[in-house]
N, C-alpha and C positions, 0 to 999 in steps of 0.2 A: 504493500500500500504506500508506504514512505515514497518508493523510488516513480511511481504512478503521479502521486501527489506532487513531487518534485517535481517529472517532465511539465503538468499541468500547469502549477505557477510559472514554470521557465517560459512557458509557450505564451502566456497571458503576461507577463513583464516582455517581455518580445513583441508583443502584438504593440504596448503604449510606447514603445520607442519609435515603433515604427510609426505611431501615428503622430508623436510629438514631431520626430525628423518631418514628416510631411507636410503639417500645419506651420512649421519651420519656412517650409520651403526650400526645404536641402536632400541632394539625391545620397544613396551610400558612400558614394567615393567622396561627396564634399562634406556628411559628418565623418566619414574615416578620416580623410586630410585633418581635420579639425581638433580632433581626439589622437592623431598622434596613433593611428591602427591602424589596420590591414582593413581593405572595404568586404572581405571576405568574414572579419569579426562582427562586424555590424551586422554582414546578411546571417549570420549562421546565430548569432542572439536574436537576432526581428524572429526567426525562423525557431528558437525556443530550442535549437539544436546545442548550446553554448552556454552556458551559464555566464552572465553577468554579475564580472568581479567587483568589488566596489572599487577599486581607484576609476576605472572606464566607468561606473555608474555616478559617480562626483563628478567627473567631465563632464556626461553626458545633461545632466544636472546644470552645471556650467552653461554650457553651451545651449541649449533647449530651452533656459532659464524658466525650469522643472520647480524649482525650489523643494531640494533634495526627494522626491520623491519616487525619484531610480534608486538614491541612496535608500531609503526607507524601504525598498521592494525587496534588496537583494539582505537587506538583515531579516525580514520578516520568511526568507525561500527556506523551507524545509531543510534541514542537517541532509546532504547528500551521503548514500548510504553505498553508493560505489567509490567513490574516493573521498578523504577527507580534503577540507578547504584549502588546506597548503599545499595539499597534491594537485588539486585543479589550476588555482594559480601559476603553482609550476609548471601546467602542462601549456595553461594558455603563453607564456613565456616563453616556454620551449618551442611553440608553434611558431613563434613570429623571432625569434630570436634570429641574429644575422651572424652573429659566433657562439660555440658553445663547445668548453673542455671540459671533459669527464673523468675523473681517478675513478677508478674500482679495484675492489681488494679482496671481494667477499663470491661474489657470481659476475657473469657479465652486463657490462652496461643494459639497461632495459630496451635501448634503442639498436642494441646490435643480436638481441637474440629471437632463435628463430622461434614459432610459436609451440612445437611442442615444448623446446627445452624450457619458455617463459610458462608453459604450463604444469611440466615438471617443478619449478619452481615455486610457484604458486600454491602448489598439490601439499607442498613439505612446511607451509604454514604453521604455526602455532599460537594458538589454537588454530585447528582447521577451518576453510570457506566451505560452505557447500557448493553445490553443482551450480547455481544460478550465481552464486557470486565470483566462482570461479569463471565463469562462462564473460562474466560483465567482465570481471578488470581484465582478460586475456585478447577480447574485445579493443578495449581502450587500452592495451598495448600494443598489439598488431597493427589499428588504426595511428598510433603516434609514427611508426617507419613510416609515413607517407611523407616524411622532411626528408628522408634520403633518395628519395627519387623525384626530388620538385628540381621543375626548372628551373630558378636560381634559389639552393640549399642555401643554407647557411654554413659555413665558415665552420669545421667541425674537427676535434682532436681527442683520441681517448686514451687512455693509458689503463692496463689493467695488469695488476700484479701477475707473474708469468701459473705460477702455483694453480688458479681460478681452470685452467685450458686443460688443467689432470681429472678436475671432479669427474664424477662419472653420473651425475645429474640425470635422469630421464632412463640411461643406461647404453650400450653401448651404438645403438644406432641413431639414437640422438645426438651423442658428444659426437659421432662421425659428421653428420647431416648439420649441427651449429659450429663444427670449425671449419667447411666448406662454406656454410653463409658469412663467417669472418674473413673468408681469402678473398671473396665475390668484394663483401663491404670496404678491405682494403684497397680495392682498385678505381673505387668511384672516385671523381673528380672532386678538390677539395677538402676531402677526409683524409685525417691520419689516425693510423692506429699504429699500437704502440705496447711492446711487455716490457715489463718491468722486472727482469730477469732474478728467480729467486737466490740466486749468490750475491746479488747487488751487494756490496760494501755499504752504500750508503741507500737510505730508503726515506724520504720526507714525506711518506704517506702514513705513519704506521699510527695516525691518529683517525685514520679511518676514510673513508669515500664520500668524495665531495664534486659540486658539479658549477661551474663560472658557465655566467651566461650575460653578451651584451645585447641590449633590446636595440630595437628601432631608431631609438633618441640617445641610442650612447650611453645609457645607465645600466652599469656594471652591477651585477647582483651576483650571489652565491647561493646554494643550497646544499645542506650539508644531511646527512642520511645517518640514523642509529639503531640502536634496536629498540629503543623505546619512543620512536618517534623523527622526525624530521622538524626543519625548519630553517624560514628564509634568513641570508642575512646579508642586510644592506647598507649598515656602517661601513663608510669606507675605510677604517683601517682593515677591517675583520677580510674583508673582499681583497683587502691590498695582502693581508699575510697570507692568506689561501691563493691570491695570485704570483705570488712568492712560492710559493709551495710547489705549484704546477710545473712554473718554469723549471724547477728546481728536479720535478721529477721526471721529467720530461729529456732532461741531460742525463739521468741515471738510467734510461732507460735505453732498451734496442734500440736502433732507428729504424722508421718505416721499414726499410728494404731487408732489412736485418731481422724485425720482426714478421715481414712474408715468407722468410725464410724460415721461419721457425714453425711456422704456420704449414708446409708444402714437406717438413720433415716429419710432424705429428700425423699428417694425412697420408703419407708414404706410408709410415706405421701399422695404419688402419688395415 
C-alpha cells in the first residue's frame, strides 16, 4: 500500500508542477534552464515517474512563485519504501552528474554489476528483502546502467580493491559472466576502471567506500557508504579530504591497461 500511495502523490505533485510551469508560461526546457536541471527531470516529475527532491522543489517554488508549496508537497510524500531519501537523492545526482569517482572495497560498484551478481547480492541481505523488494531495488539498479550507455556519459573512474574480483558471489557462473561485463565496461569511452592491487604497500581507502560526484553547476558532493547507513557530504573540507583520498588511491592502484590485464588473466582462468 505505502509504495501505491507513494506513486499516487508522486503522480499528483507532478501533475501541479506541470500546471504551475504552464500558467507560468514556460515550456520544460525553459523551467529546466531555470532550475539548473536536465529538461528530462522536469518531464519524468510532471510524469510522477521521479520523485521531487526538495532543493528542485525550493526552486521550483522560487521560480513559479508557488510560495513553498512544492516544498510543502515533497515533506508531506509518503516514507518511500524502495529506497531510502539519501538513496534517491543520490540516484537523482548520479543521473545528471557530469563526473563521478567511485572507491569500492566490499563488492562491486553498483553501477558496474551485472544483474544476477546485483541480485546475488541483494539475496545475502540482513535481515533479508523479500521477492517484491528484491524485484524493486534490482529494478532501480539495472535501470541506473543507463548513464553508461548515454550519449554524452559522464566523466567516470572506479577503483575497487583487487581482493572484491575473488568473491565467489552468485557462484561460479556468475563471477564468470560479471568479470566479462567488467572487461566490456573497461573499454567504453571515458570510463576508467581500476584494482587496487591486494599487496599494495600503501592503501588510502581502508576507511571504507566512498563515491565524489560533480553536478551540472560544478558543486562537488561526496557520498560515503556503511553498514549502518549512508550519507551525503557536502562540507567542503570533508569533499576536499575524500578528494584527496581518491587521487591518492588512484596512484596506488593498477592503471587502466594494467588492470585489463588483470581482468583477461582471471577470464583465461575461467
Amino acid at each position: 500500500m505505502n509504495s501505491k500511495k507513494n506513486r499516487s502523490t508522486m503522480r499528483l505533485l507532478g501533475a501541479q508542477v506541470k500546471a504551475a510551469r504552464m500558467a507560468a508560461g514556460l515550456t520544460q526546457r525553459q523551467l529546466a534552464e531555470r532550475a539548473l536541471v536536465d529538461e528530462e527531470t522536469i518531464a519524468s516529475v510532471e510524469q510522477g515517474r521521479r520523485r521531487l527532491m526538495p532543493p528542485l522543489a525550493r526552486s521550483l517554488d522560487r521560480i513559479l512563485d508557488t510560495k513553498g508549496t512544492f516544498e510543502a508537497g515533497v515533506d508531506n510524500l509518503p516514507e518511500i519504501d524502495q529506497f531510502p531519501l539519501y538513496a534517491e537523492e543520490y540516484m537523482l545526482h548520479e543521473r545528471e552528474a557530469i563526473s563521478l569517482s567511485w572507491y569500492d572495497n566490499a563488492v562491486l560498484p553498483g553501477l558496474l554489476q551485472t544483474e544476477e551478481y546485483a541480485r546475488a547480492v541483494l539475496t545475502e541481505r540482513i535481515p533479508a528483502y523479500d521477492e517484491d523488494e528484491i524485484a524493486a531495488k534490482l529494478a532501480g539498479r539495472v535501470e541506473r546502467q543507463e548513464i553508461l550507455q548515454r550519449k554524452n556519459p559522464p566523466t567516470m573512474s572506479f577503483v575497487v580493491w583487487e581482493p572484491v574480483l575473488y568473491l565467489g558471489i552468485g557462484g561460479p557462473k556468475v563471477r564468470r559472466d560479471q568479470l566479462r561485463f567488467l572487461r566490456e565496461c573497461a573499454e567504453l569511452p571515458g570510463l576508467s576502471l581500476q584494482f587496487l592491487p591486494m599487496n599494495a604497500s600503501s592503501h588510502a581507502g581502508l576507511a571504507g567506500p566512498f563515491i565524489l560526484l560533480e553536478t551540472p553547476d560544478h558543486q562537488h558532493l561526496a557520498y560515503a557508504e556503511g553498514q549502518r547507513g549512508s550519507q551525503w557530504v557536502s562540507d567542503l573540507d570533508e569533499v576536499s579530504i575524500l578528494a584527496r583520498k581518491y587521487a591518492m588511491l588512484r596512484s596506488q592502484a593498477l592503471s587502466p591497461q594494467e588492470s585489463r590485464g588483470l581482468l583477461d588473466r582471471l577470464l583465461g582462468d575461467q
